[in-house]
N, C-alpha and C positions, 0 to 999 in steps of 0.2 A: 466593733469587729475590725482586725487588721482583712482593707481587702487587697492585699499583697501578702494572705495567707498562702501556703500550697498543701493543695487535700490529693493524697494520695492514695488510688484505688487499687484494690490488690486481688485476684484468685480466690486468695484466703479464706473460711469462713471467719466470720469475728471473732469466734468463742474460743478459739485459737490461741490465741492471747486475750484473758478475759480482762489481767491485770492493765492493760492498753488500752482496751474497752473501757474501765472504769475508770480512767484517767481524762480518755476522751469525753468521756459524757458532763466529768468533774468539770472539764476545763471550758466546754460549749454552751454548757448552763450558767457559769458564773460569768462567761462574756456577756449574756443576754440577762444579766440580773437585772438590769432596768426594765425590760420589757416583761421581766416575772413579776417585779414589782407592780408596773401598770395592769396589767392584768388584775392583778391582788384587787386594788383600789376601783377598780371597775367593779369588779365583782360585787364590795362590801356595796359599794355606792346604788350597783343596780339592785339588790335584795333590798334596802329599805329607803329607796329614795321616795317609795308614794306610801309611806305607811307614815301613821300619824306615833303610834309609841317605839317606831325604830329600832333596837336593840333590847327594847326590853320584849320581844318576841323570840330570845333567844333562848328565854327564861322562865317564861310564861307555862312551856308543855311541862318541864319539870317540877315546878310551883304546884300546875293543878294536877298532876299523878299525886306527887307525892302529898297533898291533903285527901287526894281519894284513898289512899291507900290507910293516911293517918286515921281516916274514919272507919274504914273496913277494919282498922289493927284494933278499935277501938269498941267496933259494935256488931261485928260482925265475925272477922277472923282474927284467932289467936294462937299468936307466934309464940314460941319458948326463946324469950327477945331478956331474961335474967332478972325481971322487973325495971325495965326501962319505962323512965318516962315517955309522957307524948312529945314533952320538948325536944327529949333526948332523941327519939324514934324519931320526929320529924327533921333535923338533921340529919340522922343516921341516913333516912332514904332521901331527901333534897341532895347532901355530898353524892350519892349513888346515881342518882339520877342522872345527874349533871356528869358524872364520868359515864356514864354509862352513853347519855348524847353524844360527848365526848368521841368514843368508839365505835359507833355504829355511824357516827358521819364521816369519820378516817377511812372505814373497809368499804362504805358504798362512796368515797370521795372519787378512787380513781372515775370508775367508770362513769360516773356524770359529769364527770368533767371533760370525759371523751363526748359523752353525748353530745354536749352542750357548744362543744370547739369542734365537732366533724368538721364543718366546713371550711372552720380556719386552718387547719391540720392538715386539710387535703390541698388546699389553692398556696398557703404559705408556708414557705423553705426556712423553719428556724425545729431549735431540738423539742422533740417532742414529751420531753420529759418534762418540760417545764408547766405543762397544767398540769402536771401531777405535783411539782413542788410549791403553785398556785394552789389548788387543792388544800394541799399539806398545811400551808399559813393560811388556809380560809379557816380549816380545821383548830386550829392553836389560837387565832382569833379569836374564835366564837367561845371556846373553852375558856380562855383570859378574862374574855364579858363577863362568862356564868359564873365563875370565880370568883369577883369581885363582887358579884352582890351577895356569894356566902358573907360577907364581913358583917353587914349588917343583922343576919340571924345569927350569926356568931354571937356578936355582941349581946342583940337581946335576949337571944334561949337560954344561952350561957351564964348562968349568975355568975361565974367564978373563971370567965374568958380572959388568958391570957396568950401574951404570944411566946411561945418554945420555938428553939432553935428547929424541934423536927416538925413545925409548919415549915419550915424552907425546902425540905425533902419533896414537899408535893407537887410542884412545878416538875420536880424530874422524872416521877413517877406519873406523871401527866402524860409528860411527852412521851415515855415511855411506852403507855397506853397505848398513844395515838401511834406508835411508830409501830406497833404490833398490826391495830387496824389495817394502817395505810400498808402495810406489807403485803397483807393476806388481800388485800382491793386490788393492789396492783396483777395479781396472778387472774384476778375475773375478770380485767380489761376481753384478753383477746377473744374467750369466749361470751362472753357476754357483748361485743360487740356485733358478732356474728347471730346471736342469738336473743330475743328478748326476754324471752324467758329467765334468763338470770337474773336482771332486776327485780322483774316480778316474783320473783320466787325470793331474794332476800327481804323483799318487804314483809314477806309471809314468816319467813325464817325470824327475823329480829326481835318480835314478841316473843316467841318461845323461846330464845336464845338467853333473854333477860330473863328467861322465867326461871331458867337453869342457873343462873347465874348468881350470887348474894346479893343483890343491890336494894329489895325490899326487906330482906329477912335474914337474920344474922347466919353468919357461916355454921353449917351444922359439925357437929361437935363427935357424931359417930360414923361405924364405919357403914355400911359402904357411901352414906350421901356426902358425905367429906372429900370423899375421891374425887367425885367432880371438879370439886376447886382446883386439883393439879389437872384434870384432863381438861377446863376449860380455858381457854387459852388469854379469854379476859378477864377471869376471877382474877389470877394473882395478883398483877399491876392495880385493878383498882380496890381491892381492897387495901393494899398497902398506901396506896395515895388515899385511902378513905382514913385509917386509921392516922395515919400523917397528919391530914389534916384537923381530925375530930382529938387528938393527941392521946391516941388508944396505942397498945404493945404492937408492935409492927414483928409478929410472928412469920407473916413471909415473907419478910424483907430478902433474905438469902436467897429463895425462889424465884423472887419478884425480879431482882437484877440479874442471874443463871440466865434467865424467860428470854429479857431484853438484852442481855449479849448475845444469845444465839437469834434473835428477829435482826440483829443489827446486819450479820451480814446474809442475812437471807432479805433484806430492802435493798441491799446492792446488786444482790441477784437478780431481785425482781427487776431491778432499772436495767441490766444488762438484757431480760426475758424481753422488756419494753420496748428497748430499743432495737433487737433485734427484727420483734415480731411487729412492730408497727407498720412499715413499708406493705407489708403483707395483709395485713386487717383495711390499711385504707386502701390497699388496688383491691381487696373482695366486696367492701363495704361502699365507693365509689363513693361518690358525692351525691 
């Protein structure tokens, strides 16, 4: 930080010049990328410094769904799944899973990560967007891990596993995903910091959301339960990042990137909403 900066206060409200605003917020964040970074590295450090299997806890919830699910597809409920095997089925919903953790720790990122930094937020003068961009790499972290252990069910379920150019596609539809999440998180800060009820109520939400969602059960094929897939804001990206990576027709590819140019600058929006209404949420919320 140049401290022979000069910060100039003005009448103005911000949003006045938003394009200003997003320049400022650009330029205050990338000064303090060290301290984004330590933060990062704290965080992973403090989630599995007293655990004996470390990271493989990242993996584990999606592992055991999706063999309960492989059981249920298997003796209990049945899908109109085209004659998929169990191997096939059981990647089918391990890749879903796994974006689907993905995206459900992106939209509930912001707001634990207010919870969790109140105090630092209220006593110390640095931009407050930056446990949201903390957040966002705890997010992309945790995805990268789960990722990397697909290779190895890849390999064995797969008799005939090769690597295609459009496995490289799924990192961007990844992030994709996750920037859709952390978009729609950021808008639940101010109210959810005043309120607790919003956390508890997406915990309630997130099951049925997935329920709505393709991640256990192939996208259906008529009308009206197909519509869902355009009206759920998570369907498109991770089917396409599912397909991606399982090296299936990537039918909403078109949709998938439309989705995420229009979240893109609705996440800058949000950081301008953030930064405006922060000031406000920590004098209501107090220390």
């Amino acid at each position: 930080m140049n401290p022979n900066k000069e910060i100039l206060y003005t009448p103005d409200p911000p949003l006045r010049n938003p394009l200003r605003l997003a320049v400022s917020i650009f330029v205050d964040n990338w000064s303090r990328r060290e301290l984004c970074f330590q933060l990062f590295a704290r965080n992973i450090k403090s989630q599995y410094r007293q655990t004996v299997l470390g990271f493989l806890w990242l993996v584990f919830p999606a592992l055991a769904t999706t063999f309960v699910w492989l059981f249920l597809r298997d003796n209990v409920v049945k899908f109109s799944d085209e004659g998929q095997t169990s191997s096939a089925y059981l990647l089918y919903v391990l890749v879903g899973m796994i974006l689907w953790q993905c995206f459900t720790e992106a939209y509930m990122a912001p707001l634990n990560a207010f919870s969790s930094n109140r105090q630092m937020l209220v006593k110390i003068n640095f931009p407050r967007e930056i446990v949201v961009f903390v957040s966002l790499c705890e997010v992309l972290f945790n995805a990268a891990v789960r990722s990397l252990v697909l290779i190895p069910f890849l390999i064995y379920y797969s008799g005939d596993f090769s690597v295609s150019p459009q496995m490289f596609l799924y990192p961007v539809f990844l992030f994709g995903l996750t920037l859709i999440g952390i978009s729609i998180g950021i808008f639940l800060v101010p109210i959810g910091a005043l309120y607790h009820d919003v956390g508890r109520m997406l915990t309630v939400i997130s099951p049925i959301w997935m329920v709505l969602t393709p991640v256990i059960y192939p996208v259906p094929e008529s009308s009206p339960a197909n519509f869902l897939v355009y009206l759920n804001v998570a369907s498109p990206a991770l089917i396409t990042a599912r397909d991606a990576m399982l090296g299936s027709p990537m039918t909403l590819m078109p949709f998938t990137i439309a989705m995420i140019g229009i979240y893109i600058p609705i996440f800058v929006f949000g950081l301008l909403f953030y930064r405006i209404a922060m000031p406000i949420i920590l004098e209501r919320t107090g220390s």
